[in-house]
VOVEXFI-133982 format. One line per field, with one value per atom (N, C-alpha, C): residue number from 1; y, x, z. Coordinates in pm, 1 decimal. Example, Ala and Ser with C-alpha at 12.3 -4.5 7.8 and 13.67 -1.06 7.14 Angstrom:
BEGIN
num = c(1	1	1	2	2	2);
py = c(-569.0	-450.0	-330.0	-225.0	-106.0	3.0);
px = c(1319.0	1230.0	1320.0	1285.0	1367.0	1290.0);
pz = c(780.0	780.0	780.0	708.0	714.0	787.0);
END
This chain:
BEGIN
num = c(1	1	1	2	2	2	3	3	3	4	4	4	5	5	5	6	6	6	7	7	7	8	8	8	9	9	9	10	10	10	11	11	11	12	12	12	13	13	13	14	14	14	15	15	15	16	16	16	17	17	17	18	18	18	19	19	19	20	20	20	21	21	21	22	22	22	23	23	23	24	24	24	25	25	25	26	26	26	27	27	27	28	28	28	29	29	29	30	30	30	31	31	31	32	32	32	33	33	33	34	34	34	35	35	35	36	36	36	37	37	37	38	38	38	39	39	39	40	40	40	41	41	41	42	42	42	43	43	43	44	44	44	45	45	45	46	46	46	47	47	47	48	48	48	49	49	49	50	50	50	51	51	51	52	52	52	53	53	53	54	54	54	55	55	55	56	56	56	57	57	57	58	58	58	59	59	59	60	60	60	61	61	61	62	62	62	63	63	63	64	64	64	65	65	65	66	66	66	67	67	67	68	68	68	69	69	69	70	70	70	71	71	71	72	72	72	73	73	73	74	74	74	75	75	75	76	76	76	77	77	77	78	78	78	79	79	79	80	80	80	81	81	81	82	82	82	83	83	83	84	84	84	85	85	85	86	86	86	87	87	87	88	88	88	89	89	89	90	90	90	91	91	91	92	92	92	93	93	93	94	94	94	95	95	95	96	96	96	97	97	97	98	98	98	99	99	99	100	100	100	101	101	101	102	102	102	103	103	103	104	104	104	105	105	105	106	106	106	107	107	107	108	108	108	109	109	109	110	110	110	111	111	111	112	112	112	113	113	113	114	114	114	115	115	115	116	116	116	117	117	117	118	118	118	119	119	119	120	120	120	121	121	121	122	122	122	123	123	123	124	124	124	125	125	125	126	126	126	127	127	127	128	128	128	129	129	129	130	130	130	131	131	131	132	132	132	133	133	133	134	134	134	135	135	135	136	136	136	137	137	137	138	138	138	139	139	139	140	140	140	141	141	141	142	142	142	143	143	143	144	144	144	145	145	145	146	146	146	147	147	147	148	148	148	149	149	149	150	150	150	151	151	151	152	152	152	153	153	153	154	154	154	155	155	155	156	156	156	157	157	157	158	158	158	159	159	159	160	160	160	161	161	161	162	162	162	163	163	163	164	164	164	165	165	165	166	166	166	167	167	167	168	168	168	169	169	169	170	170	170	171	171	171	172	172	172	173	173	173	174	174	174	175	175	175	176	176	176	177	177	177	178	178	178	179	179	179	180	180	180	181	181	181	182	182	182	183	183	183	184	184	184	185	185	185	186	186	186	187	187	187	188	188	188	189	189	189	190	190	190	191	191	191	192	192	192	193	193	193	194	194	194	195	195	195	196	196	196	197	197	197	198	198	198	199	199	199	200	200	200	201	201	201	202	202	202	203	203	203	204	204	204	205	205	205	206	206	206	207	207	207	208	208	208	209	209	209	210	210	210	211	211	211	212	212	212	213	213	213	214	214	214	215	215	215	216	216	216	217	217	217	218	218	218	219	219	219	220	220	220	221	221	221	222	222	222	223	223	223	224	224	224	225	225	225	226	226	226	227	227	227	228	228	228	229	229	229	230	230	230	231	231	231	232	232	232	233	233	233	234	234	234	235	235	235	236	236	236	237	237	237	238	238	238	239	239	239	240	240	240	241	241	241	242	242	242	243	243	243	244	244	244	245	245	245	246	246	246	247	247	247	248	248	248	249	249	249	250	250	250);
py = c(70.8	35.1	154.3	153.6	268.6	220.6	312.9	360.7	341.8	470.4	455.4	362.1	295.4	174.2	62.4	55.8	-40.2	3.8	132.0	223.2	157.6	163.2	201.8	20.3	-50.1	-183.5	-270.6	-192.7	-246.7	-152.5	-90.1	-45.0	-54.2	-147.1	-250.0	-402.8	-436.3	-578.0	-572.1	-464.8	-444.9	-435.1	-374.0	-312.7	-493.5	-553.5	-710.8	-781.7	-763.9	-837.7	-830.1	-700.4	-648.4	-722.4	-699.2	-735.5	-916.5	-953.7	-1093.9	-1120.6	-1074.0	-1117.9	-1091.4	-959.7	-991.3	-1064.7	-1086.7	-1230.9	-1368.9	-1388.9	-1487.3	-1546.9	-1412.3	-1438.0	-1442.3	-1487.6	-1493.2	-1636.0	-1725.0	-1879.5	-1931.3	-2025.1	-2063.3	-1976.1	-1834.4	-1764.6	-1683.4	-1706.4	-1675.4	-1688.0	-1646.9	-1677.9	-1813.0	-1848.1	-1977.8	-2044.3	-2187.0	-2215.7	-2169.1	-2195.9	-2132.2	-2007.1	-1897.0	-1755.8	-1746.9	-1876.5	-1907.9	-1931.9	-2041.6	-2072.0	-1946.9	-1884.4	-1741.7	-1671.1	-1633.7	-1554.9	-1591.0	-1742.1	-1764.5	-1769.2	-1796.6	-1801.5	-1620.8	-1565.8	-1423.9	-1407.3	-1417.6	-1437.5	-1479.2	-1585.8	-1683.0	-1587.2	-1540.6	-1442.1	-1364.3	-1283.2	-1162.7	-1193.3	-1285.2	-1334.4	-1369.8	-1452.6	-1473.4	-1357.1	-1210.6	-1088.6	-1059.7	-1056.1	-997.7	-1071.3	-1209.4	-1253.7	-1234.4	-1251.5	-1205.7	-1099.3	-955.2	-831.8	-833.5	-873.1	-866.7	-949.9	-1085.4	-1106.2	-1033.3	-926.1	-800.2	-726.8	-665.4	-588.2	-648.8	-781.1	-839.5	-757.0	-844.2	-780.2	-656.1	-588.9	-444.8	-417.7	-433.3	-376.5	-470.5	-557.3	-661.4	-712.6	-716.7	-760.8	-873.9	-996.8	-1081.4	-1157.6	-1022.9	-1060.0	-1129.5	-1178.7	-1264.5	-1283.5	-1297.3	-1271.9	-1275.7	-1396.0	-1392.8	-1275.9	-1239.5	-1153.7	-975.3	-965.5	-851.0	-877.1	-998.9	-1001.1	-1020.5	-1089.6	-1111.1	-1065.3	-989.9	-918.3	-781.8	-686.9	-552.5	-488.5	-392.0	-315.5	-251.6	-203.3	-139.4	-13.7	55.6	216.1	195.9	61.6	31.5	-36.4	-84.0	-81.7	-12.9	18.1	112.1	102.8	27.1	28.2	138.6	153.5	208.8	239.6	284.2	246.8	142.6	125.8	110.5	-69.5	-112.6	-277.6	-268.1	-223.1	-277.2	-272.3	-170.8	-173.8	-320.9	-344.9	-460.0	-517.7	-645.6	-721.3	-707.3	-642.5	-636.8	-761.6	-687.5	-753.8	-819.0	-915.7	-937.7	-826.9	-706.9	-607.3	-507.3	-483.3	-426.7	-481.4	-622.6	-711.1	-658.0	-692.6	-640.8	-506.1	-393.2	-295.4	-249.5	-315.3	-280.4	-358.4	-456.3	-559.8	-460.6	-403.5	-333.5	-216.0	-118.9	19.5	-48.1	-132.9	-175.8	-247.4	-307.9	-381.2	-316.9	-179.0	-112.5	22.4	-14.3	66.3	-14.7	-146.5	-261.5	-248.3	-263.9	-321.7	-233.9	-123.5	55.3	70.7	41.6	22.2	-55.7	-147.0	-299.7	-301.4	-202.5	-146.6	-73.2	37.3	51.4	10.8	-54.8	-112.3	-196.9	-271.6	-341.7	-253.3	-145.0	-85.3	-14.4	-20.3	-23.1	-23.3	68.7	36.1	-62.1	-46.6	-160.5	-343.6	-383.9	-525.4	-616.5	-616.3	-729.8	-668.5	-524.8	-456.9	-539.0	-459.2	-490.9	-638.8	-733.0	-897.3	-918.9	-891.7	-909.1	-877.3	-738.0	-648.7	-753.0	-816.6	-801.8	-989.5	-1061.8	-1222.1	-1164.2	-1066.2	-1049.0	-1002.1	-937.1	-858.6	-979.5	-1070.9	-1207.3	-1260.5	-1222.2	-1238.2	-1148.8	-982.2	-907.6	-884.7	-887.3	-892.9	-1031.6	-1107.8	-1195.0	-1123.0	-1079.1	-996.1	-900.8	-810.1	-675.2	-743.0	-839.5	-923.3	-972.6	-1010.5	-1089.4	-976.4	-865.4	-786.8	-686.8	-667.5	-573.7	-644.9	-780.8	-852.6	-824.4	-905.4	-863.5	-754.5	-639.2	-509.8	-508.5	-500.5	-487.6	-577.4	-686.9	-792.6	-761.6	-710.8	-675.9	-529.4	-427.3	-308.1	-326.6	-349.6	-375.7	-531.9	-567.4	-677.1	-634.0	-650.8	-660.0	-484.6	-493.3	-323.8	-337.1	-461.6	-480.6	-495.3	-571.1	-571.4	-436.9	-371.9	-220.0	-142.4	-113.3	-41.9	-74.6	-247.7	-223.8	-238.4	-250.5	-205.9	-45.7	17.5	187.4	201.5	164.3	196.2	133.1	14.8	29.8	57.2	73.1	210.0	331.8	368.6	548.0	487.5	393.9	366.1	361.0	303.7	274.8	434.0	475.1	566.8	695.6	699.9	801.3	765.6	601.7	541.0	551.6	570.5	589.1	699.6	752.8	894.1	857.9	828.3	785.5	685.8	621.5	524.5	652.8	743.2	835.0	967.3	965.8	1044.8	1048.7	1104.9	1051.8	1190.5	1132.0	1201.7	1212.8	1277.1	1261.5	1167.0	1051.4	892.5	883.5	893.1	854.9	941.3	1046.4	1164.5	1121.6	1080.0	1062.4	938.6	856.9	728.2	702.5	786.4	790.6	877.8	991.5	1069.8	954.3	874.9	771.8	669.2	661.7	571.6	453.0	473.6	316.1	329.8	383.9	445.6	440.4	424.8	496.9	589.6	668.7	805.5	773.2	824.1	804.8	838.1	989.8	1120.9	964.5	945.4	870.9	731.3	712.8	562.5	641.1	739.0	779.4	807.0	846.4	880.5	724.3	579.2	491.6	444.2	456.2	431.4	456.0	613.0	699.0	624.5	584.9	513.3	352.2	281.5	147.1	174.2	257.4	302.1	377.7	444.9	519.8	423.3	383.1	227.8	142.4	80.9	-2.2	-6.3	150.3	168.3	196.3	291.8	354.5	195.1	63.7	-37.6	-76.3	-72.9	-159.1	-47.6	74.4	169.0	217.3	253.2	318.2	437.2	551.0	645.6	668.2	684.8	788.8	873.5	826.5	917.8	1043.8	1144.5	1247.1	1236.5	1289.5	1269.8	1375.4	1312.3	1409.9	1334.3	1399.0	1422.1	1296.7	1219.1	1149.9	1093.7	942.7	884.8	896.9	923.1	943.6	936.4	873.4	825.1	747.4	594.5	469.5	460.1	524.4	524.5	566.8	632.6	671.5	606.2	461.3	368.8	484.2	579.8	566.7	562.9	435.6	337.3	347.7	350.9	336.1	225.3	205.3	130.7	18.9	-34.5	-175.9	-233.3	-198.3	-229.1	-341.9	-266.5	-341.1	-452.9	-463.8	-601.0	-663.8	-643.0	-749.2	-799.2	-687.2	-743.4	-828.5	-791.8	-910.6	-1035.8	-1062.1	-1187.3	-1224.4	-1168.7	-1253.1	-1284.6	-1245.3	-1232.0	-1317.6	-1333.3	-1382.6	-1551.3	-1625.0	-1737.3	-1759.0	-1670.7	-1634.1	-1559.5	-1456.8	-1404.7	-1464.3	-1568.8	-1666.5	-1766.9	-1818.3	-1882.8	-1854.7	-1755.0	-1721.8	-1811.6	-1819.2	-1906.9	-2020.3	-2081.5	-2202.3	-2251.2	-2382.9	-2439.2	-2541.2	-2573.9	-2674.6	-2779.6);
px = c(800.8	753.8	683.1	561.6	484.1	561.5	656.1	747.7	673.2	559.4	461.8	435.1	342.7	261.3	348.6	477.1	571.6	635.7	657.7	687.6	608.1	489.3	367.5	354.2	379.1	311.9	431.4	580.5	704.1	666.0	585.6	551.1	477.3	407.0	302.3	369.9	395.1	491.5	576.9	680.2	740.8	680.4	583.6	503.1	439.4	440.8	398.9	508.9	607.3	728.9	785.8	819.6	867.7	784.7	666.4	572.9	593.1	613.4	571.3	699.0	840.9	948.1	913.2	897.0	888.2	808.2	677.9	605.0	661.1	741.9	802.1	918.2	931.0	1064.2	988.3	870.1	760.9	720.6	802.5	766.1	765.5	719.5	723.7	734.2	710.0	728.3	605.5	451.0	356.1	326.1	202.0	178.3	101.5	64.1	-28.3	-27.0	-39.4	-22.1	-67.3	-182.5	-295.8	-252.9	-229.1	-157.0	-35.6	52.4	123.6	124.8	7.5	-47.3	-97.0	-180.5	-242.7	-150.0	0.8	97.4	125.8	187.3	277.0	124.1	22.9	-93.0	-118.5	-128.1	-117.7	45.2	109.5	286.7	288.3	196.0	166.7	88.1	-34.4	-92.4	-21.9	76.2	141.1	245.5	316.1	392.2	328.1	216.5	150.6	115.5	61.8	9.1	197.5	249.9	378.6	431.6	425.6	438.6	359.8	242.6	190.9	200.7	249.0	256.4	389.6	502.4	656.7	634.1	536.5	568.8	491.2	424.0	366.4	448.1	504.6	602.7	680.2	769.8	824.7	813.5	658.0	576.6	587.9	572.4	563.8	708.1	806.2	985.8	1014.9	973.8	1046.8	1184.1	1241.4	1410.2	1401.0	1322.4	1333.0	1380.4	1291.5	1351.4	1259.1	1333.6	1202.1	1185.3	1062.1	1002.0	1098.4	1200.0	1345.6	1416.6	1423.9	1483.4	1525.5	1340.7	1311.7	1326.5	1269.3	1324.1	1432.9	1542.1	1667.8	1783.1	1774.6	1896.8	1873.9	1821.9	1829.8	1848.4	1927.1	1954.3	1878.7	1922.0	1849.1	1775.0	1866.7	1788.8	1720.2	1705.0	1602.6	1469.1	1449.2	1358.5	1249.3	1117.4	1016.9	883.1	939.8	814.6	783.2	659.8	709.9	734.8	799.8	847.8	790.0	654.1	613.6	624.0	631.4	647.7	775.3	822.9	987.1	1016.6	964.2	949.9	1031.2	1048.1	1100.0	989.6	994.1	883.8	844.9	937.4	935.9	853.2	771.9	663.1	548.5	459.7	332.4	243.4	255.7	186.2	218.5	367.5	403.2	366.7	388.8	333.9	196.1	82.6	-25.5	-72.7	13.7	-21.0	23.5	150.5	149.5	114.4	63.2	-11.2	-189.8	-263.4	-363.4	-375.1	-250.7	-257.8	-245.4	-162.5	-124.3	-270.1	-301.4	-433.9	-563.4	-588.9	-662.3	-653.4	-532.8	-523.2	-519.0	-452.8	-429.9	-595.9	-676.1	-826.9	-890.8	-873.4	-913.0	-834.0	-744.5	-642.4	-699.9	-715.5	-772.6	-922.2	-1003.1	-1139.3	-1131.9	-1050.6	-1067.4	-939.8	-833.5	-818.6	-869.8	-974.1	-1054.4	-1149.7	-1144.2	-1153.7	-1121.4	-959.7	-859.7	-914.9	-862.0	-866.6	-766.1	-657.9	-567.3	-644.5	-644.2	-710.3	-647.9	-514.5	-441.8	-400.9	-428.2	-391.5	-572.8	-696.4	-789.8	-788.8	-762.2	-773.8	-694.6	-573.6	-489.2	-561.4	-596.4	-673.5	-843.2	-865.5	-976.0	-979.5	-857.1	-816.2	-765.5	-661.2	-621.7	-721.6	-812.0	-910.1	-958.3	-976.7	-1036.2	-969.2	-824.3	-731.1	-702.8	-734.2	-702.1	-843.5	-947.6	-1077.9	-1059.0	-975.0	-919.7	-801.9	-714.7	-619.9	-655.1	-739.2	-807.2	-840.7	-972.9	-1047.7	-960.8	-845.0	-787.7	-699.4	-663.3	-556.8	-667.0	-736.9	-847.2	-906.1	-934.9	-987.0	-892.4	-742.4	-653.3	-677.0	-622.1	-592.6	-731.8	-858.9	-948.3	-937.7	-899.7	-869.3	-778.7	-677.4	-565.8	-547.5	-634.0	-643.6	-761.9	-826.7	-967.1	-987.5	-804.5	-824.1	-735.6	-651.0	-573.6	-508.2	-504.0	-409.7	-274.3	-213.8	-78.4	-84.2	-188.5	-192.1	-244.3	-369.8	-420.7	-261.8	-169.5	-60.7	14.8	74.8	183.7	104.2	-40.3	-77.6	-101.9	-148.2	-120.9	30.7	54.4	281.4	283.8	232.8	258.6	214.9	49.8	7.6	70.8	173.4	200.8	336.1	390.4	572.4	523.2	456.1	402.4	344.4	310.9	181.3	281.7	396.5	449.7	503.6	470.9	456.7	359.0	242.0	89.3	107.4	133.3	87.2	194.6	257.2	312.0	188.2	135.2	82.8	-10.4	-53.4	-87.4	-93.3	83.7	140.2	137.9	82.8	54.4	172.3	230.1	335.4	263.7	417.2	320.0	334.9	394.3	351.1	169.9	148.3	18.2	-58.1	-59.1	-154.4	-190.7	-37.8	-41.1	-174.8	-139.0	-223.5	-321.5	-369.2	-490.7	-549.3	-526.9	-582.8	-648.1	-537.3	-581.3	-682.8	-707.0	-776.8	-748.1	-626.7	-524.1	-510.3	-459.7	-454.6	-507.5	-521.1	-634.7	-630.7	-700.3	-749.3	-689.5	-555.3	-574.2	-605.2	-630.3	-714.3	-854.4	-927.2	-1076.7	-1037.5	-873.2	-875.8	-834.3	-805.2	-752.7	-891.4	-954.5	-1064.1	-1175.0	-1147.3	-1206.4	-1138.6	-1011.5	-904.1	-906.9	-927.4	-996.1	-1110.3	-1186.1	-1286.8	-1307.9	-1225.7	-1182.6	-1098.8	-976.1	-884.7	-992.1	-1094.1	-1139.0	-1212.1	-1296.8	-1368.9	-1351.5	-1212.2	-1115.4	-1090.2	-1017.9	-980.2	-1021.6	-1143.3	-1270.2	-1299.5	-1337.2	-1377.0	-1273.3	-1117.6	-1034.0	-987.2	-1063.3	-1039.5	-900.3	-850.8	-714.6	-699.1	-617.4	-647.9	-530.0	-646.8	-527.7	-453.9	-330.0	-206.6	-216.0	-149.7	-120.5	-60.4	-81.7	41.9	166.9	286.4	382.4	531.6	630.2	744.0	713.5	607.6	591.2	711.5	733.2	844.5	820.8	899.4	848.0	1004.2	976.5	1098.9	1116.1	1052.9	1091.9	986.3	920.7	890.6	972.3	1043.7	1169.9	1337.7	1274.4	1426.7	1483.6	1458.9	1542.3	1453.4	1519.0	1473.5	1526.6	1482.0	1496.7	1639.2	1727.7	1834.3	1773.2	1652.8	1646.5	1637.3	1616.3	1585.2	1719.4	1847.0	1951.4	1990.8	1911.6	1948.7	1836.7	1749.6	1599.7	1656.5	1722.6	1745.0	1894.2	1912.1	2089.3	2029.4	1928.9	1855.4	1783.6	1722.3	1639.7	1711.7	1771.5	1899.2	1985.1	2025.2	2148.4	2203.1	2118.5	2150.4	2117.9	2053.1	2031.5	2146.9	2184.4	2303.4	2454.1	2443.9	2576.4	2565.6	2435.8	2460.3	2375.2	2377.6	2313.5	2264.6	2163.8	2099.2	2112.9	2110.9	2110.4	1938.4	1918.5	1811.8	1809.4	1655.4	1634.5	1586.4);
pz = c(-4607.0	-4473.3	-4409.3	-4314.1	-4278.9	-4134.2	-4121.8	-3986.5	-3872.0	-3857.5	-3781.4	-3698.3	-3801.0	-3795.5	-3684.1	-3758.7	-3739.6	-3562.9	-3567.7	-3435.3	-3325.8	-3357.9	-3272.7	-3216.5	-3323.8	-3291.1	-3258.7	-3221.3	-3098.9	-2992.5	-2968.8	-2853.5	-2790.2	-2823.5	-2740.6	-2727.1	-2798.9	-2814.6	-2656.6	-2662.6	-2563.5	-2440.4	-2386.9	-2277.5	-2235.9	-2312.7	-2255.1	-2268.9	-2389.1	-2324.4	-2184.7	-2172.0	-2057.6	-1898.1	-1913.8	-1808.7	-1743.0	-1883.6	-1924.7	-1819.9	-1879.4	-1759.2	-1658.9	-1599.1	-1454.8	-1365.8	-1485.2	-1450.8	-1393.4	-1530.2	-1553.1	-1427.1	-1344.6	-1248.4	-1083.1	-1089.1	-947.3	-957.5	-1055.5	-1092.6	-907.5	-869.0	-756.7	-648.5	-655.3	-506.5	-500.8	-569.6	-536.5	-392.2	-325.2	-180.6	-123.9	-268.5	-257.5	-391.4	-410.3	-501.5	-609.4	-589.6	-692.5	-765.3	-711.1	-715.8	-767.9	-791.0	-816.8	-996.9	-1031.6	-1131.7	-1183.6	-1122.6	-1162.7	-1252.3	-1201.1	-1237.4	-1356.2	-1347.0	-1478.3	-1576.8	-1563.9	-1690.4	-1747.8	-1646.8	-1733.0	-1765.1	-1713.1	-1820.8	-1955.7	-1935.7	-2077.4	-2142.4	-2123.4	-2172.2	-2278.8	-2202.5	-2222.9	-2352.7	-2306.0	-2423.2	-2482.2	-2550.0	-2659.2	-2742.1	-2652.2	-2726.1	-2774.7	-2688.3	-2732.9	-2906.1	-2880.1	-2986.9	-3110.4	-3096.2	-3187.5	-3254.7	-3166.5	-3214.5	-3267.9	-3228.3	-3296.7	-3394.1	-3459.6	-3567.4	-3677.3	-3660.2	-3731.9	-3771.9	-3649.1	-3693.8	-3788.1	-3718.6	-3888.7	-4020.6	-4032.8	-4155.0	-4193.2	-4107.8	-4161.2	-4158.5	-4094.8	-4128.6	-4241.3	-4322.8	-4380.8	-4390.2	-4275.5	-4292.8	-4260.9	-4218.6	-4192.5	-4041.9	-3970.7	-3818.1	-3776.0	-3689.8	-3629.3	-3473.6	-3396.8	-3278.3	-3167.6	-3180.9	-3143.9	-3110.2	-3241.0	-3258.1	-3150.3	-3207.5	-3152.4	-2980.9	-2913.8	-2776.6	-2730.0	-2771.3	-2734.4	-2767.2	-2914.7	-2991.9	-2979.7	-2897.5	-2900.6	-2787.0	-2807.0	-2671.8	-2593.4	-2477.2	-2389.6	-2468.4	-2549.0	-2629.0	-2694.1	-2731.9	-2828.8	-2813.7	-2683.2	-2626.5	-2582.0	-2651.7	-2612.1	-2543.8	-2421.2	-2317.5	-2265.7	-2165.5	-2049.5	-1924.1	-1825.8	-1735.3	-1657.0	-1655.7	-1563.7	-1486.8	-1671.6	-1660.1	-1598.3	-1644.5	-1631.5	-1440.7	-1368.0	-1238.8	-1167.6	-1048.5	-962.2	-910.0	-894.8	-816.1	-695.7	-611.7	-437.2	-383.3	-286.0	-253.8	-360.3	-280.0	-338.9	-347.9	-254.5	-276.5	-376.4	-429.0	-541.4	-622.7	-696.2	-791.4	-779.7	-703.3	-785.8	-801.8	-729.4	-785.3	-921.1	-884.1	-1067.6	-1207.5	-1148.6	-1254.4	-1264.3	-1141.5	-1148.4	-1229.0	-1188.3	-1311.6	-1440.1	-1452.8	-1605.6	-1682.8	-1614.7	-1669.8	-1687.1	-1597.5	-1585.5	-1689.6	-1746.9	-1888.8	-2002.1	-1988.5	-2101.1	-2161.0	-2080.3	-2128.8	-2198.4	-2145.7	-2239.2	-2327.2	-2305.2	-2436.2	-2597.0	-2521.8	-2629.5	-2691.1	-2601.8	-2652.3	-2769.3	-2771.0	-2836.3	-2965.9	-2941.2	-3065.3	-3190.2	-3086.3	-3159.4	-3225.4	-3270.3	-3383.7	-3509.1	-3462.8	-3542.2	-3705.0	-3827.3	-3920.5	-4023.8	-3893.9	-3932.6	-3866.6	-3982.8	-3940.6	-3865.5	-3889.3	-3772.9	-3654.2	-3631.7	-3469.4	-3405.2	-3480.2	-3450.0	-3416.2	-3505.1	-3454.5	-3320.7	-3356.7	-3200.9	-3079.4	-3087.7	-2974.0	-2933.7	-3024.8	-2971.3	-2929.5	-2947.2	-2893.1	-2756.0	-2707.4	-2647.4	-2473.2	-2538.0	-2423.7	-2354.8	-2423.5	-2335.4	-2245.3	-2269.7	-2161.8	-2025.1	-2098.6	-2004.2	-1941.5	-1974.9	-1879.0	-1734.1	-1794.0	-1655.9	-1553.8	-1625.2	-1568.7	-1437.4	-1505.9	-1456.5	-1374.4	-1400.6	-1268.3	-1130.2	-1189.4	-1095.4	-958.0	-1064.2	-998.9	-901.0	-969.6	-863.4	-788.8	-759.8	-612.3	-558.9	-578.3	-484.5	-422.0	-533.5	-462.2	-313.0	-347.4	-305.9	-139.6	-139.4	-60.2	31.2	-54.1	78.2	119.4	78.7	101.9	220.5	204.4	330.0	364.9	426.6	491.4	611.2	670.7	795.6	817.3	924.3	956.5	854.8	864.7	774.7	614.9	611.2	491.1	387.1	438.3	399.6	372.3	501.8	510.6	401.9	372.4	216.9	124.8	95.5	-55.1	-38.6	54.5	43.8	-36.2	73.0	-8.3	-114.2	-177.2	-278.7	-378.1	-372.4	-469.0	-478.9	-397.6	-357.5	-433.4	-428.6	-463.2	-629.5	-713.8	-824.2	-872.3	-833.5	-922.3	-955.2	-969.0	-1039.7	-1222.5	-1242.2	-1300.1	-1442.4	-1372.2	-1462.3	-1535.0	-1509.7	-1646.4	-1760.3	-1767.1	-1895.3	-1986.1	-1913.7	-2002.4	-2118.2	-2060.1	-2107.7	-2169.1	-2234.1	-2286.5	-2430.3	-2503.4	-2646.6	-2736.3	-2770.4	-2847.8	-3007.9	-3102.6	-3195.1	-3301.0	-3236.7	-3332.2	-3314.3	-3149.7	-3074.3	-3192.5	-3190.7	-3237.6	-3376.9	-3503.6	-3616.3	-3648.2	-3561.4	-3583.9	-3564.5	-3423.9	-3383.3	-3508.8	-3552.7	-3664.8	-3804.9	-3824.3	-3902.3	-3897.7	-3770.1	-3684.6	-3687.6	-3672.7	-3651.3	-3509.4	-3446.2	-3316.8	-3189.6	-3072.1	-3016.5	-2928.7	-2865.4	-2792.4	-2668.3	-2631.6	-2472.1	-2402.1	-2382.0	-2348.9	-2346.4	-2424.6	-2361.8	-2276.0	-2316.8	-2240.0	-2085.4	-2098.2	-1920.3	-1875.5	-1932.4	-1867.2	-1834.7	-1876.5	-1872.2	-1772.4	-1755.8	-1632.4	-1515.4	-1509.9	-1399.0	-1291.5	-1395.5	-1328.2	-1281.1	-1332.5	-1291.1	-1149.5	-1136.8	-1061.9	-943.4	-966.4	-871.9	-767.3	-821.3	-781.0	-716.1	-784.3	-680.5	-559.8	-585.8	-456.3	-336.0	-386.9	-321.5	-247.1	-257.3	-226.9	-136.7	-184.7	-95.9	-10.4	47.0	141.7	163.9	-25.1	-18.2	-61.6	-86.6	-114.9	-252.8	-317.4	-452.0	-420.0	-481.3	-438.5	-542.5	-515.3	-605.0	-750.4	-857.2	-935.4	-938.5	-883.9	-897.8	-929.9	-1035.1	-1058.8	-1138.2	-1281.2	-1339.5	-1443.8	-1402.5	-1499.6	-1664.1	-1722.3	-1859.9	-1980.2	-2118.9	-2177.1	-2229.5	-2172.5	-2169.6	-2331.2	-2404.9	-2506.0	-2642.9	-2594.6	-2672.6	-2650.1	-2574.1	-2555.6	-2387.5	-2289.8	-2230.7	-2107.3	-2040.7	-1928.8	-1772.1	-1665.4	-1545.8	-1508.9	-1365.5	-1417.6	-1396.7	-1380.8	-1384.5	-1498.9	-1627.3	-1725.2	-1789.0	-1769.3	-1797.7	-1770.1	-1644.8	-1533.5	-1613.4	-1640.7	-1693.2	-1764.6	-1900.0	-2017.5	-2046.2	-1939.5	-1942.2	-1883.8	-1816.7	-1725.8	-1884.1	-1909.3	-2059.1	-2160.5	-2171.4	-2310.3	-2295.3	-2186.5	-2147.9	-2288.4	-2233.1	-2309.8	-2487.1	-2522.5	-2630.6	-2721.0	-2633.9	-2643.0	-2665.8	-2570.4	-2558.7	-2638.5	-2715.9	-2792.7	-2918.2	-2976.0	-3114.4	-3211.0	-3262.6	-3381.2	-3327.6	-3167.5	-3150.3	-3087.3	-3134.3	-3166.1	-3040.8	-3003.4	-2898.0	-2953.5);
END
């Protein structure tokens, strides 16, 4: 089994599993219907990439686990997102700020996977972007909308760009799985995807008349399994019935 490979591609799996729940838990409490629909369809999104990528991994660990598996039978340490999905829903204004950093790296992300010399990261990456070019779209009107719309509304997307953004630099921490793979050109550059980020993020905000916060005292870990305490609560909420009733079928 190429460890790596296998490393690298539960660590994207996760980063949309993860997302996909807290998606998944805004079912009916959007602000409008529509917005409502909006949510759970990128949820759907997310879990589809997720799925797709855990039954790779499969492939590449060969023990015969399966997509199941990897979401419902593993512990918190073994989980390698990072932090940033895993975050709380709060407000509608937390929700899209952190659906905006995430997507505004997902898509630079997926550019360049779709050049991947691995062929099924590349295929995934490049079904998937069609999804997150909606994502991005969707989360940056918001942001844009409610940053340069009302005195109240500008005020909690400020806070919650500033509560979120100690968050982001992880997405951009390349250890040396990142380094090994990218060398291979399985991989990709995050050093060029931060810098494609930079500029989606600068833009945005520059438009919805908010100001980039600083980066300071950056969360970092959740790539190596150790997670913020919400993570436990997610994963006892997703697990739960899976858990209580093992190998049972609908």
């Amino acid at each position: 089994m190429n460890h790596d490979l296998f490393q690298y591609v539960v660590r994207q799996a996760d980063n949309c599993m993860v997302l996909c729940q807290r998606l998944c838990a805004l079912g009916a409490q959007g602000p409008e219907l529509e917005e409502d629909i909006a949510l759970s369809n990128m949820s759907l999104d997310l879990l589809g990439q997720a799925r797709a990528l855990y039954n790779y991994a499969s492939t590449l660990e060969g023990k015969g686990r399966s997509e199941d598996d990897f979401a419902f039978m593993r512990d918190e340490r073994n989980w390698y997102n990072v932090h940033l999905v895993e975050q709380p829903n709060g407000d509608f204004g937390d929700v899209i700020a952190r659906q905006f950093v995430f997507d505004a790296w997902h898509i630079n992300y997926l550019k360049q996977l779709q050049t991947s010399t691995d062929s099924t990261l590349a295929a995934i990456a490049a079904k998937a972007i069609k999804e997150v070019t909606y994502h991005l779209r969707h989360s940056s009107q918001w942001v844009i909308r409610l940053g340069d719309g009302t005195d109240e509304s500008h005020r909690r997307m400020q806070r919650a760009i500033n509560h979120i953004w100690r968050f982001t630099p992880e997405l951009f921490m390349a250890d040396e799985l990142d380094q090994r793979l990218q060398a291979q050109g399985i991989g990709v550059d995050l050093a060029a995807v931060r810098m494609e980020w930079d500029n989606i993020i600068n833009s945005v905000l520059s438009e919805a008349t908010l100001t980039r916060p600083p980066e300071e005292h950056p969360a970092q870990g959740g790539r190596e399994g150790i997670h913020s305490e919400y993570m436990g609560y997610l994963l006892a909420e997703m697990q739960s019935l899976p858990r209580a009733m093992p190998g049972c079928q609908w």
